[in-house]
Every structure is written in C-alpha cells, then in structure tokens.
Backbone as CSV, one residue per row, in Angstrom:
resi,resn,N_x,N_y,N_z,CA_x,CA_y,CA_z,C_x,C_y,C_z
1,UNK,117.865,85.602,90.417,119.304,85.471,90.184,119.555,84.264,89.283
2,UNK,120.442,84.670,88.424,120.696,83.231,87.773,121.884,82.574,87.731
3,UNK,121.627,81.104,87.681,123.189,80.362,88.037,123.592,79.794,86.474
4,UNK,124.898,80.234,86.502,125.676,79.974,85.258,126.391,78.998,85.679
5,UNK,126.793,77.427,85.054,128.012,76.373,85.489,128.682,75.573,83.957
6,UNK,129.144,76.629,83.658,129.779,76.054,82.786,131.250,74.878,83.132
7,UNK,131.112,74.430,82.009,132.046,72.952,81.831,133.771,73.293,81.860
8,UNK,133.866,74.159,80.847,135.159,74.374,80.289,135.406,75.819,80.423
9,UNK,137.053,76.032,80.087,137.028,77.671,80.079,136.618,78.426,79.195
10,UNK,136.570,77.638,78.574,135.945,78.466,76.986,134.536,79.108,77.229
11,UNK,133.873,77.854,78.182,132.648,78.377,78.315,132.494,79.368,79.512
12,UNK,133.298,78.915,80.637,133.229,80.176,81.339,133.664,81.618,80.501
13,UNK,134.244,81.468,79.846,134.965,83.402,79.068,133.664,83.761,78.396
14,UNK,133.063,82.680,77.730,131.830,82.887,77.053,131.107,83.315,78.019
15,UNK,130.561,82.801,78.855,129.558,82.752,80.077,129.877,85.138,80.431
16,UNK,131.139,84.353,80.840,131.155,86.161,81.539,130.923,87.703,80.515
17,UNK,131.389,87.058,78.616,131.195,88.115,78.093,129.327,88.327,77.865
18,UNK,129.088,87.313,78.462,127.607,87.504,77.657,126.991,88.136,78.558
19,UNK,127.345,87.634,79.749,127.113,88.571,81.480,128.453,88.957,82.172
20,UNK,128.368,90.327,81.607,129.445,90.531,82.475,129.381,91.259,84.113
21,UNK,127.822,91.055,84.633,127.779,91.134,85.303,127.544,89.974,86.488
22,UNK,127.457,89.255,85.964,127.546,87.768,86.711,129.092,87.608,87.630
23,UNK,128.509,87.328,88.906,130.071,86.961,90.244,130.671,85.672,89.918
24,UNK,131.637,85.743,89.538,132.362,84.628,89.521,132.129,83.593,91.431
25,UNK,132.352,82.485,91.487,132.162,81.735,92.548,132.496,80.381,92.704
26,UNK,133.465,79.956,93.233,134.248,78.784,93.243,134.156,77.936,94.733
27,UNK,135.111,78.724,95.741,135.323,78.006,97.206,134.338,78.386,97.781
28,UNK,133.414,80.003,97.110,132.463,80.651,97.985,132.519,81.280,99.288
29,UNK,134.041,81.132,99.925,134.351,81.666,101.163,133.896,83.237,101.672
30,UNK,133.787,83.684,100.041,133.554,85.716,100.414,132.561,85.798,99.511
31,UNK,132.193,85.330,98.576,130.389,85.374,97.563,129.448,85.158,98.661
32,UNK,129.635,83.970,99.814,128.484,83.457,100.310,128.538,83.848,101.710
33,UNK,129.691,84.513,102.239,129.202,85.734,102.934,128.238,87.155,102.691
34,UNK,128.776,87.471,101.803,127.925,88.825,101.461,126.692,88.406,100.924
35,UNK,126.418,87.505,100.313,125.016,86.840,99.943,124.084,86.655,101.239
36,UNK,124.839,86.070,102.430,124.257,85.531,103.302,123.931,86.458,104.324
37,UNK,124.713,87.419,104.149,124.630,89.183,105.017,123.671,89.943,104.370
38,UNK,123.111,89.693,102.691,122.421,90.313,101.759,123.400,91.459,101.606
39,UNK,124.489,92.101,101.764,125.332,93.115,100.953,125.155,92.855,99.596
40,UNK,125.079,91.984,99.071,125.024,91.803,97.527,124.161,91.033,96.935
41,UNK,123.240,91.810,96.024,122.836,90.658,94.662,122.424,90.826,93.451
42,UNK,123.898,90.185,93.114,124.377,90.252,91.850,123.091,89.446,91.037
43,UNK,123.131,89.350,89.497,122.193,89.782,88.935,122.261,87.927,88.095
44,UNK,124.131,87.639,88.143,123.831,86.353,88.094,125.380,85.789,88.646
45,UNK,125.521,84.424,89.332,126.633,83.925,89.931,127.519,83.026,88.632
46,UNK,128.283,83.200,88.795,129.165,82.140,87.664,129.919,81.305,87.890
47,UNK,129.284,80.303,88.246,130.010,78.843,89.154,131.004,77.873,88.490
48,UNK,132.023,78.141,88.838,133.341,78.024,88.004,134.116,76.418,88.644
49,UNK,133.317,75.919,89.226,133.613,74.774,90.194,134.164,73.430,89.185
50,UNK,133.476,73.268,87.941,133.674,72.298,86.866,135.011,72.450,85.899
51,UNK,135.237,73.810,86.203,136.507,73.586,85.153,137.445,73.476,85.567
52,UNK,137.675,72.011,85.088,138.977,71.233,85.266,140.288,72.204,85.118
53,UNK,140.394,73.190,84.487,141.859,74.071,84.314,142.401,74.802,85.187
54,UNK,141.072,75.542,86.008,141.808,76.217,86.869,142.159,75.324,88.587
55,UNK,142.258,74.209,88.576,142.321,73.266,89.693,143.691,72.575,89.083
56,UNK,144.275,73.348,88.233,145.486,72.293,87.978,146.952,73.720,87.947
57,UNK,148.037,72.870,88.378,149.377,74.077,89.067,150.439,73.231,87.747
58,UNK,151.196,73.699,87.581,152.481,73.408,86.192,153.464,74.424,86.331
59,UNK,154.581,73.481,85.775,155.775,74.332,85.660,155.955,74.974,84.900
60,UNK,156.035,76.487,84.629,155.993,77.303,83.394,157.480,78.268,83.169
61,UNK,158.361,77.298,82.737,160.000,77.656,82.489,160.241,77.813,84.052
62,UNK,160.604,79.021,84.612,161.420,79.063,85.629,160.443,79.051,86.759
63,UNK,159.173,79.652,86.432,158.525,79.757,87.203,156.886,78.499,87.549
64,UNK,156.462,78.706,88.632,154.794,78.042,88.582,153.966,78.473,88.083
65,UNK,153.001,77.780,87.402,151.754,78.656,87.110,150.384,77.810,88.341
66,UNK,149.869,78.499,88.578,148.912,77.786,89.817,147.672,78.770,89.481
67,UNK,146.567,77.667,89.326,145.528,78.091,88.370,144.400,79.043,89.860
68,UNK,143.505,79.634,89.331,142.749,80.342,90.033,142.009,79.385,91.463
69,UNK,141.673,78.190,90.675,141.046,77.339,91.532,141.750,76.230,92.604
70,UNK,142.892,76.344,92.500,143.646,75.616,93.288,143.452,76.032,95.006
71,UNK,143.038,75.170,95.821,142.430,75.479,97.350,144.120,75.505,97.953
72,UNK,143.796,76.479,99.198,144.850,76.684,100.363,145.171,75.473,100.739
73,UNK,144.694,74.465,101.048,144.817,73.125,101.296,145.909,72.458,100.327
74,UNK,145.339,72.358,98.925,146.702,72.053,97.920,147.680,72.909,98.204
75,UNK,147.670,74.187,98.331,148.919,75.316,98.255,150.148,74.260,99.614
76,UNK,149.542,74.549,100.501,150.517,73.562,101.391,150.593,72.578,101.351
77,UNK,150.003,71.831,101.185,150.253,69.962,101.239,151.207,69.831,99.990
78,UNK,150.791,70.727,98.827,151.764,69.896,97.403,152.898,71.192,97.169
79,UNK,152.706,72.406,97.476,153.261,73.889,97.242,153.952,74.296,98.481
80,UNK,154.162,73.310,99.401,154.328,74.021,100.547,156.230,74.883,100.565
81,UNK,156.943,73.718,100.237,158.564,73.656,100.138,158.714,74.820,98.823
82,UNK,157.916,74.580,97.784,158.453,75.437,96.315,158.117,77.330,96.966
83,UNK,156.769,76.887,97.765,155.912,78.707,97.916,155.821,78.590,99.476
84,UNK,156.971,79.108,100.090,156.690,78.939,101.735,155.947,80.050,101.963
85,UNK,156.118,81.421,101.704,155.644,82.342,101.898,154.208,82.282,101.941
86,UNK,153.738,81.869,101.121,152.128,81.901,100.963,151.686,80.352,101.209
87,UNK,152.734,79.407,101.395,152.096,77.881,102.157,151.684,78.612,103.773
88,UNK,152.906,79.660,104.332,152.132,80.000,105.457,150.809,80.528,105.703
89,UNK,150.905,82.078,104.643,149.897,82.276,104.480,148.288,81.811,104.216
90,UNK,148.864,80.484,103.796,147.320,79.519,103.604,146.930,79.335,104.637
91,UNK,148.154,78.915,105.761,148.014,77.945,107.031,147.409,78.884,108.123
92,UNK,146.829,80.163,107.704,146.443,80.790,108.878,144.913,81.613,108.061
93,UNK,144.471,81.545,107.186,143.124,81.184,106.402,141.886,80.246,107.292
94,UNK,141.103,81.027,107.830,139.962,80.269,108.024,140.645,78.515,109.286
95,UNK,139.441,78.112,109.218,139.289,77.055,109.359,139.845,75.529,108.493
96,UNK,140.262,74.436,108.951,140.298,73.237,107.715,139.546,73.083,106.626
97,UNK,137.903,73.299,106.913,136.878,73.570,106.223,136.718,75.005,104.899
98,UNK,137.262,75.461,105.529,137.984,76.656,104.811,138.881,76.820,103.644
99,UNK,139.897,76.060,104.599,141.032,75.942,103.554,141.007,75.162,102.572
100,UNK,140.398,74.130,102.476,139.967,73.118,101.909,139.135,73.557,100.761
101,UNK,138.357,74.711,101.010,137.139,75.146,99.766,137.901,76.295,99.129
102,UNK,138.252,77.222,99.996,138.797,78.548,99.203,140.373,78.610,98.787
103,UNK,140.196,79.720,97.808,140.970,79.505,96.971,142.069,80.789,96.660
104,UNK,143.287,81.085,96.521,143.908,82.595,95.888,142.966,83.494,94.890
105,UNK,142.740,82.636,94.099,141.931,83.559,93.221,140.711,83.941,93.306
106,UNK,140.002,83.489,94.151,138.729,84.305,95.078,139.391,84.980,95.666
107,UNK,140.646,84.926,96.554,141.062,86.145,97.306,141.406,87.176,96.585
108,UNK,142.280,87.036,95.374,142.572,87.799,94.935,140.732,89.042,94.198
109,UNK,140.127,87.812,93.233,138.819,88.538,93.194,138.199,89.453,94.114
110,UNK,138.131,88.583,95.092,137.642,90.300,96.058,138.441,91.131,96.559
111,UNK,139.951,91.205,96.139,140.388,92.128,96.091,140.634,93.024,97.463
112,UNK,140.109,92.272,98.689,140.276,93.215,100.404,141.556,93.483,100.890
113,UNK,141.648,94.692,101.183,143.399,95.046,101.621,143.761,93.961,102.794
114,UNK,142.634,93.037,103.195,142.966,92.197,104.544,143.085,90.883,103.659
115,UNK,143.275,90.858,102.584,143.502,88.972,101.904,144.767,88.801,102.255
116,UNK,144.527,87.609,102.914,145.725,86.820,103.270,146.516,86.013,102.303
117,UNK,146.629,86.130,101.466,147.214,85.538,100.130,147.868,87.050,99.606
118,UNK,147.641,88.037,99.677,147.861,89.592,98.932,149.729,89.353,99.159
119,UNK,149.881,89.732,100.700,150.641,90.005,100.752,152.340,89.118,100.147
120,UNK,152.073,87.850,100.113,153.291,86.880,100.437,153.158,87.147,98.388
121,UNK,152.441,87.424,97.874,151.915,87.535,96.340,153.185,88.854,95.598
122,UNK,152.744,90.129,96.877,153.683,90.807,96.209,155.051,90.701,96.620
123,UNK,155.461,90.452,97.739,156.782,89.951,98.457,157.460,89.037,97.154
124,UNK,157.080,88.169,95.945,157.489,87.164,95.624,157.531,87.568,94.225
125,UNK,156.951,88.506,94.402,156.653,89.273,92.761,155.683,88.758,91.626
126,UNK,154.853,88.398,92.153,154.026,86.982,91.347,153.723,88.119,90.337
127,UNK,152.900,87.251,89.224,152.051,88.293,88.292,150.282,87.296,88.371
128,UNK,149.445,88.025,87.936,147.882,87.382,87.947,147.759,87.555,86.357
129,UNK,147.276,86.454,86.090,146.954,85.797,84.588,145.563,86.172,84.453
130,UNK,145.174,87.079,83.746,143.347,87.234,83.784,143.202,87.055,81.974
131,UNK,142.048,86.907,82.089,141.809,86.320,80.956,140.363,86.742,80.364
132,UNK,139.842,86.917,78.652,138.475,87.080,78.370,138.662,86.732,76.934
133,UNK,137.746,86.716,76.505,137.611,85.999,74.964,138.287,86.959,73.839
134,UNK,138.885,87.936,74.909,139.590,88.986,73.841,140.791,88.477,74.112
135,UNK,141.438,87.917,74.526,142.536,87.672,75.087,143.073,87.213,76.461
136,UNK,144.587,87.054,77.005,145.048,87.251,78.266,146.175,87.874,78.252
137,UNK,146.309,88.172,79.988,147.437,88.959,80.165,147.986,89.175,81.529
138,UNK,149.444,89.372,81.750,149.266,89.373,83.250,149.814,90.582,83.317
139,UNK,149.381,90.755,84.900,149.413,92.146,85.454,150.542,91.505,86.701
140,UNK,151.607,92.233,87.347,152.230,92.194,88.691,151.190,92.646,89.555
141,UNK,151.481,91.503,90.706,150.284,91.726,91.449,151.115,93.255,92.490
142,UNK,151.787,93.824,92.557,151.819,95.107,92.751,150.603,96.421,92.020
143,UNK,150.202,95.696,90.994,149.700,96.561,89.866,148.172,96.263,90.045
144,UNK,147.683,94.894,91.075,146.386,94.395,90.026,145.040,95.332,90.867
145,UNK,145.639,95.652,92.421,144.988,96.255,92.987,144.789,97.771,92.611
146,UNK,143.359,98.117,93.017,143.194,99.524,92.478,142.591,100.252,93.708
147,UNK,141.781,99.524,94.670,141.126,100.323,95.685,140.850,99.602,96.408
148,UNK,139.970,99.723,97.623,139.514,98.412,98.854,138.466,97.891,97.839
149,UNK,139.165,96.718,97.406,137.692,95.691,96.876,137.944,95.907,95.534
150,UNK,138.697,96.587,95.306,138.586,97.152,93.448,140.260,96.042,92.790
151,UNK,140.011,95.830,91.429,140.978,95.509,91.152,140.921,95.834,89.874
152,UNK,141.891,95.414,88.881,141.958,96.150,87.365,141.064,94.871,86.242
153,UNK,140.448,93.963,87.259,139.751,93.338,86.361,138.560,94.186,85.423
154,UNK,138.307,93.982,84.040,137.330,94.323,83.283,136.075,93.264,83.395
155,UNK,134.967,93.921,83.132,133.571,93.085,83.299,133.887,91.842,82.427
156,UNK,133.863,91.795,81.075,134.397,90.650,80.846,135.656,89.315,81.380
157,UNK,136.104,89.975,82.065,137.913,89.232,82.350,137.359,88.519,83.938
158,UNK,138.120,86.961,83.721,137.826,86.435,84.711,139.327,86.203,85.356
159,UNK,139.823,86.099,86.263,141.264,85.118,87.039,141.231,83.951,86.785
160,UNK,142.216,83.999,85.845,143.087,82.707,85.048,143.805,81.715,86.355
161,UNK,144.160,82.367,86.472,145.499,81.959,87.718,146.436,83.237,88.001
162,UNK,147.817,82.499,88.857,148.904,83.338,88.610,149.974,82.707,88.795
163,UNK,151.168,83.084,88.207,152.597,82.866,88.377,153.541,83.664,89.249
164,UNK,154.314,82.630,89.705,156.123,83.232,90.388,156.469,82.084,90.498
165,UNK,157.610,82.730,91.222,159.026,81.771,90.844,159.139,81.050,92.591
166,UNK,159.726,79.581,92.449,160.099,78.480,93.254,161.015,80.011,94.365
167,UNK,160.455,79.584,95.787,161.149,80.845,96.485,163.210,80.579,96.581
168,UNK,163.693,81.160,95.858,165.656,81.118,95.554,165.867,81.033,97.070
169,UNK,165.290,81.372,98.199,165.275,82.049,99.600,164.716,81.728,100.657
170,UNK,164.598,82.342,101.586,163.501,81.924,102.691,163.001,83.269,102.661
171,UNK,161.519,82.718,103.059,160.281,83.654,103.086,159.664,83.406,104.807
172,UNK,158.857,84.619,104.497,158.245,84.378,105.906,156.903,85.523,105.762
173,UNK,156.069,85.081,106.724,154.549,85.705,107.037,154.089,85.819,108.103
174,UNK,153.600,86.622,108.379,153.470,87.113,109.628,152.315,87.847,109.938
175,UNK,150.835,87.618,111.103,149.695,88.917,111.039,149.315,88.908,112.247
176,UNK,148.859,89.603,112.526,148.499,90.503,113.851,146.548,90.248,114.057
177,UNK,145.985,89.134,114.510,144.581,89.534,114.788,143.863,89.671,115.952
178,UNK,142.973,89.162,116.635,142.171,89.413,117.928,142.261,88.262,118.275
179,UNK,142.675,86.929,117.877,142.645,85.770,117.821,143.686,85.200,116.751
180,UNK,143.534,83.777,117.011,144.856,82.935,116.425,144.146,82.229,115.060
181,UNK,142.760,82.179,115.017,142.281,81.923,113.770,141.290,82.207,113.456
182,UNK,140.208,81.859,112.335,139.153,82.823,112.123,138.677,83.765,112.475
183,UNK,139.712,84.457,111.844,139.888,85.759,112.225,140.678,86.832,111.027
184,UNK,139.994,88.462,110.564,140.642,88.865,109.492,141.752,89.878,110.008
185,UNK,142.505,89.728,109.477,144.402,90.582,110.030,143.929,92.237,110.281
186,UNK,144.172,92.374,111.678,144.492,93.371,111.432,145.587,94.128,110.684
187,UNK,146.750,93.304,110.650,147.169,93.566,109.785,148.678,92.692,109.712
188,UNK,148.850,92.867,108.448,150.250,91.577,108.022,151.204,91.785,107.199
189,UNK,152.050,90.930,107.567,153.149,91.287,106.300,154.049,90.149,105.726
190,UNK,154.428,90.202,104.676,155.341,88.869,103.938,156.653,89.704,104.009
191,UNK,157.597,88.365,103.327,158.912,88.733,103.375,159.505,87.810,102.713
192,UNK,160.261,88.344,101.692,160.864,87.243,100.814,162.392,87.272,100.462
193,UNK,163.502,86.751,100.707,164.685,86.576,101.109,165.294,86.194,99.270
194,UNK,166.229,87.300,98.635,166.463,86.022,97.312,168.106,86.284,97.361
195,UNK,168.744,85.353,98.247,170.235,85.474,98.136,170.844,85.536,96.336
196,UNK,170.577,84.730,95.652,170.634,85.344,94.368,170.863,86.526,93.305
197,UNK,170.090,87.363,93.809,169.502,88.545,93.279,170.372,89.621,94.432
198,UNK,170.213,89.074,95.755,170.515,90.349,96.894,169.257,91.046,97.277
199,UNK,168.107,90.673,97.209,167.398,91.593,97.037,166.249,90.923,98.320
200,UNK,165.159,92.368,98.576,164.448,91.359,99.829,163.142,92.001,99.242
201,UNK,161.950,91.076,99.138,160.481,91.132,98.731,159.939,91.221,99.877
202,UNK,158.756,92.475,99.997,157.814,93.032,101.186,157.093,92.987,100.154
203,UNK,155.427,92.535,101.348,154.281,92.778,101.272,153.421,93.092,102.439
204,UNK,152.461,94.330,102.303,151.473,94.570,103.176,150.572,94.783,103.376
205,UNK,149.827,93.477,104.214,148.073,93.785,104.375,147.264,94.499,105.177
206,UNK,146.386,94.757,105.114,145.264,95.329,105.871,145.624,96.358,106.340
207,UNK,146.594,97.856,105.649,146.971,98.398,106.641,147.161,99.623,105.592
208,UNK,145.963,99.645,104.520,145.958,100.650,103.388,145.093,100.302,102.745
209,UNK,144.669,101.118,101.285,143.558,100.660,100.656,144.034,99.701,99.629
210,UNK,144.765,99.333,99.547,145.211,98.190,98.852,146.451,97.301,99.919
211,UNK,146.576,96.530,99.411,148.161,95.456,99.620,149.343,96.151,99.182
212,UNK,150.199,96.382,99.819,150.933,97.237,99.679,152.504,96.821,99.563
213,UNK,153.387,97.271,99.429,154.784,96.792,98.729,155.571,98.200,100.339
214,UNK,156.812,98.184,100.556,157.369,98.591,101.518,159.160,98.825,100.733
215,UNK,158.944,99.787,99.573,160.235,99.689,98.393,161.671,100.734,99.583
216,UNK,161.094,101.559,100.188,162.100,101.901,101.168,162.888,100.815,101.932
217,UNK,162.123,100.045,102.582,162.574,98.810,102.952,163.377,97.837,102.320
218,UNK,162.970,97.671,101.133,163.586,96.764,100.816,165.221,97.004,100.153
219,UNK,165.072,98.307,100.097,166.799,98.975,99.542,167.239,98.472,100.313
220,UNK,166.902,98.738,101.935,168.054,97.868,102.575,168.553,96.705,102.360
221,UNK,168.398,96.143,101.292,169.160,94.779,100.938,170.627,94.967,100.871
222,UNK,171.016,96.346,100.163,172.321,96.500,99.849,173.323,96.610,101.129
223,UNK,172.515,96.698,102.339,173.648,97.194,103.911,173.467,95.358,104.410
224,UNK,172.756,94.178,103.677,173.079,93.258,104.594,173.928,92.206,104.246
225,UNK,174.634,91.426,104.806,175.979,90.829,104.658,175.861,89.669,103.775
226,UNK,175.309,89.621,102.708,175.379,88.446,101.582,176.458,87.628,102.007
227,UNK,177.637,88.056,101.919,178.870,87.514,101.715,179.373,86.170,102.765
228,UNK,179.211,87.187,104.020,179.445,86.962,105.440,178.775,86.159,106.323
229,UNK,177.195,86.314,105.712,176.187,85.647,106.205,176.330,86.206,107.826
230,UNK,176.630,86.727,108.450,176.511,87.165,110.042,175.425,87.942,110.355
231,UNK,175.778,87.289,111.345,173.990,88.307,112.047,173.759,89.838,111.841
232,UNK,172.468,89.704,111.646,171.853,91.244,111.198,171.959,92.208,112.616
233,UNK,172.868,93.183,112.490,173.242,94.011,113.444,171.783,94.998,114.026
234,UNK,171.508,94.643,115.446,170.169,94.977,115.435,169.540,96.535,115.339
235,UNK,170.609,97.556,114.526,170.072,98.759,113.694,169.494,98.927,112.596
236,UNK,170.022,97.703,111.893,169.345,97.160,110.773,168.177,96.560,110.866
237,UNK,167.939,95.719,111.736,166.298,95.334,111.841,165.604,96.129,111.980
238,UNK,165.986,97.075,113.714,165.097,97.978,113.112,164.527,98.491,112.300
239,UNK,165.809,99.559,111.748,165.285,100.307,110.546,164.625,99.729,109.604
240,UNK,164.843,98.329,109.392,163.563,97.937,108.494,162.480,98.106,109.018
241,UNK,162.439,97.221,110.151,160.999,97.692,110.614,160.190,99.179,110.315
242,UNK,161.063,99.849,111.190,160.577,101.218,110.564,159.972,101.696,109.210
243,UNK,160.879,101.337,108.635,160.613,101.702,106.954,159.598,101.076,106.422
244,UNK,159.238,99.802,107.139,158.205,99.021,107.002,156.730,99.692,106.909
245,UNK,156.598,100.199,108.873,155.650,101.008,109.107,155.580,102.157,108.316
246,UNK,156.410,102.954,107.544,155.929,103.830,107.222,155.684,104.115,105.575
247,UNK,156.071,102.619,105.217,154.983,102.609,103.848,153.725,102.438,104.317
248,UNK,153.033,101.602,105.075,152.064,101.743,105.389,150.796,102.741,105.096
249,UNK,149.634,102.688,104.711,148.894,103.822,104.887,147.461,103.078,105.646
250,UNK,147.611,103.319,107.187,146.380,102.476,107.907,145.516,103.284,108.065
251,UNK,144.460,102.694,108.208,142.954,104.324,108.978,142.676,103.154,110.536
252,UNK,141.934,104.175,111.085,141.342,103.467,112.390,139.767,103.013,111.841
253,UNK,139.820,101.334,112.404,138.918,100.552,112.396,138.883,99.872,113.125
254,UNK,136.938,99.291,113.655,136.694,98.547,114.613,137.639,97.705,115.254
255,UNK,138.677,97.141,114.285,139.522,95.939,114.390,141.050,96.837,115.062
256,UNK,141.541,97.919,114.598,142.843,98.318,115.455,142.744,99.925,114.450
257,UNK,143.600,100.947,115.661,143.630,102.116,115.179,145.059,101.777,114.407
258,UNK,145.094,103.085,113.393,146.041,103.463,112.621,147.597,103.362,113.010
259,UNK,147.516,103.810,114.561,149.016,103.501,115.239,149.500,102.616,116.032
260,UNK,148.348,101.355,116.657,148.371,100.390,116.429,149.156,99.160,115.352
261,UNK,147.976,99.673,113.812,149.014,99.222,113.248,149.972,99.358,112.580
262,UNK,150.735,100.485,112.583,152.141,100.998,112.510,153.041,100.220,113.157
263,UNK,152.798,100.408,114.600,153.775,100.072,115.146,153.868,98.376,115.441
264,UNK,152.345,97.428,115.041,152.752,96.259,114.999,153.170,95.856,113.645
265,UNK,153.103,96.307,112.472,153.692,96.356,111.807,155.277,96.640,111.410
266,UNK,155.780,97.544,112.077,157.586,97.578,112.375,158.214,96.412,113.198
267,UNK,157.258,95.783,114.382,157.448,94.546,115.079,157.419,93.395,114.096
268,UNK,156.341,93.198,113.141,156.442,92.222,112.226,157.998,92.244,111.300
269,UNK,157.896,93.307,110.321,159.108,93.608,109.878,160.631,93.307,110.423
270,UNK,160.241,93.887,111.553,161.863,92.972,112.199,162.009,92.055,112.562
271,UNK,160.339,91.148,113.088,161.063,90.193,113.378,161.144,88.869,112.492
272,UNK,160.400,89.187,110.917,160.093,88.489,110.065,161.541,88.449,109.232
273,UNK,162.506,89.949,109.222,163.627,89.747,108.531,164.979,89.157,109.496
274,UNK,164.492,89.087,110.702,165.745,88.117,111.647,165.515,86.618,111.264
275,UNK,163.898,86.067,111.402,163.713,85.096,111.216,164.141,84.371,109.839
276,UNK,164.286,85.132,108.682,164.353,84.863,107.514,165.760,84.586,107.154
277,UNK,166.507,85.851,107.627,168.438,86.061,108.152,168.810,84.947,108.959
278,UNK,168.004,84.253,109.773,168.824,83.000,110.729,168.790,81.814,109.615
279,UNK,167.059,81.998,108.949,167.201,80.484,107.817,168.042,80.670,107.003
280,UNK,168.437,81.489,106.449,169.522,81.486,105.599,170.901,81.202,105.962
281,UNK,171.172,81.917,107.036,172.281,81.823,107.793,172.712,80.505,107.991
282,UNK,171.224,79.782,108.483,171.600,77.631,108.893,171.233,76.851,107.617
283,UNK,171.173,77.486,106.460,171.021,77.006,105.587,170.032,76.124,104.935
C-alpha cells in the first residue's frame, strides 16, 4: 500500500489525479476501521492531514464555508451558535477522542445513510464543494448521495469542504441508538426552523439508502402560525411526525427493524418540531 502526504491542495488534486484510486484519510475515524476489520485495501491512502486549507472555516457572503478538515470539536466550540443543528450533531459523534480527530468531510466521504453530520446538512440546505484539477463545484447535499456508501464523487475529485447559511432559526437533532454514545443511529433526524423564509428544513438518517429529505413534511410550514407565534396545535405535530415517517425508506437490521424505525422516527419529528416552535416562540 502506498502512503501519499502531500503539503498543499494543489498537491493533494495532483496526488488523487495521478491515483485515483488512492482513500483519501484525515481524522481516520472510518479508513481505520475498515483497515483494521481488513474490509478494505485500497491500493494507496491519501493523507490529507498537512493541508493547511481544508482546517480553515470563512465567511463566504451570506453564507460559511467550512473546509473538509475542520474536526467536530471545532464545529462546536467555534460553530456552535452560527450551526446549532450540526454543533448538536457533532456533540453526539463518538467519543472526545473522536470528536477531536474526525471530521464532516470524512463523514460525508463515506457517504453511510447512518452519518451523523448527513442529516442536520440537508435540513440546512448546505451544498459540498468537491474539487479536482479539472475544476470545482458544488452539489446540494440533497443531491451528493447516490447509494449506501456511494456518493457522486469522481475518482479524481476530492471534498473541498461545504457551505450554508448562519441558522435565520432554531434547529434541532435528534437519534435513536442502543446507547447514549458510541454508538451508530439507528436512526435520526434534523430540523431546521427559518422564520424568514416560513419554511422548515428535514433531514433523515439511517433509515434509507441514503440521507434523506422529508418534502411532505415540510409543506407543512404553510398551516404554522408565523404571525402569532402560538403553540403548535398538537394535530400538527403529529402530522408532521407522520409525514416524517413516511418519507422514510428503512429495511430491518441487526440494529432496529423497519417499523421500529418508522415509528421512532414520527416521535423524533414531533418532538424535534415542538422543541424548535417553543425556541422560537421564547425567542
């Protein structure tokens, strides 16, 4: 196997067109599992740990740009107030040790319908910045997923970073596991509040072959009381919930059957859009 460590990005884009079969590898949280399980070996690793670019976050007009390499650890300590949605989502990632090494854009790289970063990503509407010596470009992370583990990256193209916008709202996250930490979701969901717009951002993990979006759901923006700000009449939670579960597409696995997580999934949903409806409500 051979180890690639380039300096700069230039040299990583170089690095990957020349191998484009070489694993990208940064926090190592999911490379050095499957290495260490032997599921995989790749032909060469591409240790992306030196370049200074993707470890750095900036304001890009309205929105953030937050580079591939930026750890769960930064996301909350410096991102926590601008990106609540996914500051939570960090905060329930692994271990300190964990959070501290890994990163969104390894999550996003491997691409598992159970990444805990997926969901609060599409709730917020982010887009993923990928990049290769032919160019860059971003994709909505609604779009970037293609299958369990698959994403629309090309052999050449590495994760730049990605962008969205300072949350206008309150957000919230929410997952369901066998345990309270190290541990992968059975399954989860984001929620993103944009009084602004009127509008409400869903995301959902582990509970399909990709991360999934819940667009039935979120119409209901138009039945809730912008104006009035009063409590969400509890037919309305429901039915989100509902609508929640049934974007969904779960299978039964070791970790929870299919109706399982349906129905903890409609529990998340409602109680992630009361919780979100009271912060707004107290301002």
């Amino acid at each position: 196997m051979d180890f690639l460590r380039p300096s700069t990005w230039d040299e990583a884009l170089a690095a990957k067109a020349e191998h484009p079969d070489a694993v990208p590898i940064a926090g190592g949280t999911d490379v050095m599992v499957e290495l260490n399980f032997d599921r995989r070996r790749p032909a060469a690793l591409l240790d992306l740990t030196r370049v200074a670019e993707l470890d750095e976050w900036t304001a890009d007009g309205d929105a953030l740009r937050i580079g591939a390499g930026v750890s769960y650890r930064r996301i909350i300590d410096e991102l926590g107030r601008r990106l609540p949605g996914l500051a939570m989502a960090a905060r329930t990632v692994g271990s300190p040790q964990i959070r501290n090494r890994g990163t969104v854009g390894g999550n996003l790289g491997s691409a598992s319908p159970a990444g805990d970063a997926h969901p609060p990503l599409l709730a917020a509407g982010a887009e993923i910045e990928i990049a290769s010596r032919r160019g860059v470009r971003r994709v909505p992370a609604a779009d970037f997923f293609t299958g369990p583990k698959r994403s629309v990256l090309a052999p050449d193209e590495l994760i730049a970073g990605f962008r969205l916008a300072p949350a206008p709202g309150p957000q919230q996250f929410a997952k369901v596991g066998t345990r309270n930490a190290m541990v992968i979701a059975v399954c989860s969901f984001a929620l993103a509040l944009d009084p602004v717009r009127r509008s409400i951002g869903t995301g959902i993990g582990s509970a399909g072959p990709t991360p999934l979006r819940a667009p039935e759901a979120e119409s209901l923006a138009a039945e809730l009381p912008w104006e009035s700000r009063e409590p969400l009449p509890d037919a309305i939670v429901s039915r989100f919930g509902t609508l929640v579960a049934a974007a969904a597409r779960p299978i039964d696995d070791v970790r929870g059957s299919a109706a399982y997580r349906r129905h903890a999934l409609s529990v998340l949903g409602a109680r992630t859009l009361r919780w979100a409806w009271e912060e707004l409500r107290c301002g």
